[in-house]
C-alpha positions in Angstrom: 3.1 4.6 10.4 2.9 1.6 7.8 1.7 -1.8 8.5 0.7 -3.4 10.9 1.2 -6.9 9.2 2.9 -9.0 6.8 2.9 -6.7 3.5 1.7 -9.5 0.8 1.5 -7.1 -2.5 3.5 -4.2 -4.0 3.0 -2.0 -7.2 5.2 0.7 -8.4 3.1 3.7 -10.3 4.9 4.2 -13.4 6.3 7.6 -13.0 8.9 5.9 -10.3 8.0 8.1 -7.4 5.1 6.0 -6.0 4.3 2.8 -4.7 1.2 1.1 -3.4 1.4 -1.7 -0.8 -1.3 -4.6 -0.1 -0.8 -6.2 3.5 -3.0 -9.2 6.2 -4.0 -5.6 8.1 -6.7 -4.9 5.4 -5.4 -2.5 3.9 -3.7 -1.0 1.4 -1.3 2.4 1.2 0.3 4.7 -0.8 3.7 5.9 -0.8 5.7 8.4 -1.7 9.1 6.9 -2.0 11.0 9.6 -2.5 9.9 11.7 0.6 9.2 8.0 2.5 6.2 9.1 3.7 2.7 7.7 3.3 0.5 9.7 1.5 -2.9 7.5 1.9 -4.8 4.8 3.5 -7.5 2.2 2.3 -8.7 0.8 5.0 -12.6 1.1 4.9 -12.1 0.0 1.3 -10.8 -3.5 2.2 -12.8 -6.2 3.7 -9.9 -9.1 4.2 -6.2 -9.3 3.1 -4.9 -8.0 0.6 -3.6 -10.1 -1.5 -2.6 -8.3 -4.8 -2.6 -4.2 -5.7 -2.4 -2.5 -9.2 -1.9 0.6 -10.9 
């Protein structure tokens, strides 16, 4: 899995074992880094790029 597109955003979560990635697909994800898995997917959520993520 992951994106299908340029990835144009990152954000860590503060606790270190997550991240959340903004890409041109339209969507954004959830990671677990530690595993290197993807835990969750915003697609339906995003209506163009995304251009910047947050936690």
């Amino acid at each position: 899995k992951g994106h299908g597109e340029e990835i144009l955003s990152l954000s860590y979560f503060p606790d270190g074992q997550r991240m959340i990635s903004g890409s041109d697909d339209k969507t954004a994800r959830q990671w677990d880094l530690k595993a290197g898995k993807e835990i969750e997917e915003a697609r339906s959520d995003c209506e163009g790029y995304v251009y910047a993520v947050a936690v």
